[in-house]
C-alpha positions, 0 to 999 in steps of 0.5 A: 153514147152508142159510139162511145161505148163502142169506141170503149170495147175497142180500147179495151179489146185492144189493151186488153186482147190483141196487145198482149196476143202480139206481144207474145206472139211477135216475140216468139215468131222474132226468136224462131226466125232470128235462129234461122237468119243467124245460122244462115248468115253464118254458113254464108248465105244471102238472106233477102227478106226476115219478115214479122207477118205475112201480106202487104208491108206496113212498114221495114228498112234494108240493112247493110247486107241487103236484107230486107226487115219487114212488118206485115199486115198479117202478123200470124207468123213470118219467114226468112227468105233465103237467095235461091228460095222460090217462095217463103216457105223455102221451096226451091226451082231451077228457075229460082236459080238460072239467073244467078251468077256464079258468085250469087249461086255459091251464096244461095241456100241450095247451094250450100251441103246438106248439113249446113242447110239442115243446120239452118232450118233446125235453128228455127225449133231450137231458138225457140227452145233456147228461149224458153230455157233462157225465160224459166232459167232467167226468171229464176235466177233474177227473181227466185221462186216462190216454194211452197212446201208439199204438206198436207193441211186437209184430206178430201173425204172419199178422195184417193189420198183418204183411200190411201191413208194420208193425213192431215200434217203429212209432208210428202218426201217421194212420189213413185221414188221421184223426190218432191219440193213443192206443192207444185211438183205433187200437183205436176207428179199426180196430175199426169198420172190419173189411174195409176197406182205407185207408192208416195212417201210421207214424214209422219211425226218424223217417221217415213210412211210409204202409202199406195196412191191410186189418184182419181180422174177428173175433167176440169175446164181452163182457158185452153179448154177441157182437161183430164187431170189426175187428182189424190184430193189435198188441200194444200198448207197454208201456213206461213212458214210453209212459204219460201223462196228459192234462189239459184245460182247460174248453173241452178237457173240453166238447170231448171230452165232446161227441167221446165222446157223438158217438162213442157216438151214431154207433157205435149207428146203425152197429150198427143200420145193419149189423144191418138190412143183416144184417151185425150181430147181435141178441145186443147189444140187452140188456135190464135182466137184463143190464145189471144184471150189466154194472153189478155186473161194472163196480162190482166192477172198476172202482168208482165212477168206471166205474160213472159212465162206464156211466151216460153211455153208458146215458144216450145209449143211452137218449136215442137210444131214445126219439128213435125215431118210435114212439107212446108214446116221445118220438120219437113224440110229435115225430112227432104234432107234426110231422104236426100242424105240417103238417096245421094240426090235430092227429091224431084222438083215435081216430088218436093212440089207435091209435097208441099202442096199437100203440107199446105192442105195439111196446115191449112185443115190443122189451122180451120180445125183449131179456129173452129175449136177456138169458136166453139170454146168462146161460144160456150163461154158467152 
C-alpha cells in the first residue's frame, strides 16, 4: 500500500504540478528564444544551437541550415547560440573568432552592426510581449469576455465607500475621470490606489453623483504571496441581467491585447516602484517553486484557457526581466551596445567578462532569494 500511495503522489504531482509548470513555462522560454533566432536568421547570421533547457541533451535534430534544436534536462530556460558566441549567454572572445573564415567571420553575430546586433538581442523581451498581446487579444476575439457591469448590490458598513456615501444600486460610470465597464476594472482602478483620495461617478436614479473615495488598505494573501490592495468595500451585482458578454472585432482584440499587456507592464514597475520606496513587500517576487504550484492550482480550476492566460503574464513578467541593465540577461547586452554606440568601440574583453561575471552573481543571488521565498511561502501553507 506505501508503494502504491506513493507512486499515486507521483502521478498526481506530476498531472497536477509539474506538467502544467513545463507547459507554461516551455511555451514562454519557446517564443522569447524564436524571437532571438528569427531576427538573427534574418540579419544573416548562423545560429548553431536553439536550446529548451540547459545541461546534458535529452534528445534534438539538426535542421537544414545546421542549427542544432535541443531539449535539456534542465528545463529552467534556454538559449540560442549564435556562430561567434563563446558561450550561451552571448559573450564574445577573440578566440571564439580566430578560427573563422572569412566568409564564417561575416555570418558570425560580432560581426554584424551594432544595430542589427541590438535588434536581435531585443527580439527576445518583445516576442514575449507579442505573445501576450496575441494571448489577451485572441482570446478576445474567439471567445469574448464575460462582463459584468460595475453596479453596487451591497455597501460594507464602515467601509470607504459607506464613508463615501455610495449605495446600494449605484452603477458607477467614472473613477478619477477614467471611465469604468465592469466590475473588473472598478476592482483594477481602486485596487492600485490604496489611500488616495479621487472622485467616483455614479448613476443614482438616472442622475450622476460624483463622491469623493478614499479607498482603504488591505493585505490579503493569494498564491503568489502577500498583497497590499486598495479597497472601497462593495459587494458586487449579482443579478442576471447585470451579466454580459463582450465581443471584439480584430482592431478590438489588437486593442485590448495591448490594454491588458500595458496593464501588466505598468503594474509590475509600480510594484517595483513602492517595493524600493518600502512601501511593497518582497513575498511576491517567486521563483519556479512557486509558479509550478500557481500553474497546477490554475489548470485545476480554471483548465486550459487559464492556463494560457498565466502564460501571457509570465511571458511580460519574462520579457520585463530581462530588459534590465544586467550583464548576461538581454537588457545588459542593450547596454554593452549603447556604451559602444557612444564610445565608437566596444568594451574590452576584460570590461565585457567583469561584467558578466558580476550579472551571473546578480542572477544567481536574484535566483536563492526567490527560491528561499518559494520555500517559506510553501512552509507557511503546510
Amino acid at each position: 500500500m506505501d508503494i502504491v500511495g506513493s507512486v499515486w503522489h507521483a502521478a498526481s504531482f506530476l498531472l497536477g504540478y509539474l506538467l502544467p509548470f513545463l507547459f507554461v513555462l516551455t511555451l514562454v522560454v519557446f517564443v522569447h528564444e524564436l524571437g532571438h533566432f528569427l531576427v538573427g536568421r534574418w540579419c544573416g547570421v548562423d545560429v548553431k544551437t536553439f536550446s529548451i533547457g540547459f545541461g546534458r541533451e535529452l534528445f534534438g535534430f539538426n535542421d537544414r541550415h545546421g542549427t542544432r534544436w535541443r531539449f535539456a534536462i534542465i528545463p529552467l530556460g534556454g538559449y540560442v547560440k549564435f556562430s561567434g558566441d563563446a558561450d550561451a549567454t552571448s559573450s564574445t572572445t577573440s578566440d571564439s573568432l580566430a578560427t573563422m573564415s572569412r566568409e564564417e567571420h561575416e555570418r558570425s553575430f560580432p560581426a554584424q552592426s551594432i544595430a542589427e546586433r541590438a535588434a536581435i538581442v531585443a527580439a527576445g523581451p518583445i516576442a514575449n510581449f507579442l505573445l501576450a498581446i496575441l494571448i489577451f487579444g485572441g482570446t478576445a476575439y474567439f471567445l469574448g469576455k464575460p462582463v459584468l457591469a460595475p453596479r453596487v448590490d451591497a455597501v460594507t458598513v464602515g467601509g470607504a465607500a459607506a464613508r463615501a456615501g455610495l449605495q446600494s444600486g449605484d452603477l458607477i460610470q467614472l473613477v478619477d475621470g477614467r471611465e469604468v465597464k465592469s466590475f473588473a476594472d472598478l476592482q483594477r482602478a481602486i485596487s492600485i490606489r490604496p489611500g488616495e483620495t479621487f472622485p467616483v461617478t455614479v448613476e443614482r436614479g438616472g442622475t450622476a453623483v460624483v463622491l469623493s473615495v478614499t479607498p482603504d488598505l488591505v493585505e490579503t494573501s493569494s498564491p503568489l504571496g502577500k498583497q497590499r490592495l486598495g479597497i472601497i468595500g462593495v459587494q458586487a451585482s449579482a443579478k442576471p441581467e447585470d451579466w454580459t458578454t463582450q465581443h471584439f472585432n480584430l482592431s478590438q482584440s489588437v486593442m485590448l491585447g495591448l490594454s491588458e499587456t500595458w496593464f501588466v507592464v505598468e503594474r509590475t514597475y509600480d510594484y517595483v516602484a513602492k517595493l524600493i520606496r518600502g512601501k511593497e513587500s518582497t513575498d511576491q517576487l517567486s521563483g519556479p517553486i512557486r509558479i509550478a504550484q500557481v500553474s497546477g492550482m490554475v489548470a485545476s480550476s480554471g483548465g486550459i484557457l487559464a492556463l494560457i492566460s498565466l502564460a501571457a503574464l509570465l511571458s511580460v513578467s519574462i520579457g520585463l526581466m530581462n530588459l534590465l541593465p544586467v550583464p548576461m540577461l538581454d537588457g545588459g547586452h542593450l547596454l554593452f551596445y549603447a556604451i559602444e554606440a557612444l564610445r565608437g568601440k566596444p568594451l574590452s574583453e576584460r570590461a565585457q567578462e567583469l561584467g558578466f561575471r558580476v550579472g551571473l552573481g546578480l542572477v544567481l543571488m536574484l535566483m536563492l532569494f526567490v527560491t528561499w521565498n518559494d520555500l517559506v511561502h510553501v512552509r507557511s501553507l503546510l
